[in-house]
N, C-alpha and C positions, 0 to 999 in steps of 0.2 A: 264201281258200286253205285247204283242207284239209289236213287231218294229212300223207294222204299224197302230196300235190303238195309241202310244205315237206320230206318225206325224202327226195322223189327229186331236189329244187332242191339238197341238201345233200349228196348221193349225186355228183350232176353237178359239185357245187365240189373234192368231193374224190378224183374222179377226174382233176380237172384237174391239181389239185395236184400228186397221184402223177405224171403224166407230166411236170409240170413240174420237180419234183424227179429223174423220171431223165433228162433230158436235161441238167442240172446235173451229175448224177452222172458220164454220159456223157463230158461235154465236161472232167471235172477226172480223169477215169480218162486220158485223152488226154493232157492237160497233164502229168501222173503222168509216165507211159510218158516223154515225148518230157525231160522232164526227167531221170531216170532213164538212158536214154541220153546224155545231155549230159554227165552225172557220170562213167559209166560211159567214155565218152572221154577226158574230163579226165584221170581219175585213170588213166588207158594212158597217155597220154601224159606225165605227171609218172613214171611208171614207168618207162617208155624213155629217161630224160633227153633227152627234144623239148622241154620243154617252158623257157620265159625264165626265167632265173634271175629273183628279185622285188628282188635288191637291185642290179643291174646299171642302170648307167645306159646309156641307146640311145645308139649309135653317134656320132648329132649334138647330143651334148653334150659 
């Protein structure tokens, strides 16, 4: 193998890489987002008093 059949073998790994890393990137931008909203509710609801007292014991107790 020549010099430059090993740059473009090395060229093709790490083009791989790159898309591998953004579809990583992608899918934890997502996770991000959807958790973010999640908080973003929580903390509405602990705001409005909806939300269960933490030291309340449930009903059938």
């Amino acid at each position: 193998m020549d010099r430059m059949d090993a740059v473009e073998e090395r060229i093709a790994h790490l083009i791989r890489a790159v898309e591998d890393l953004s579809d990583v990137v992608a899918r934890q931008s997502k996770d991000l987002d959807r958790l973010l909203r999640l908080t973003q509710l929580l903390a509405e609801r602990e705001a409005s008093g909806n939300a269960p007292e933490a030291n309340v014991k449930p009903p059938h107790w």
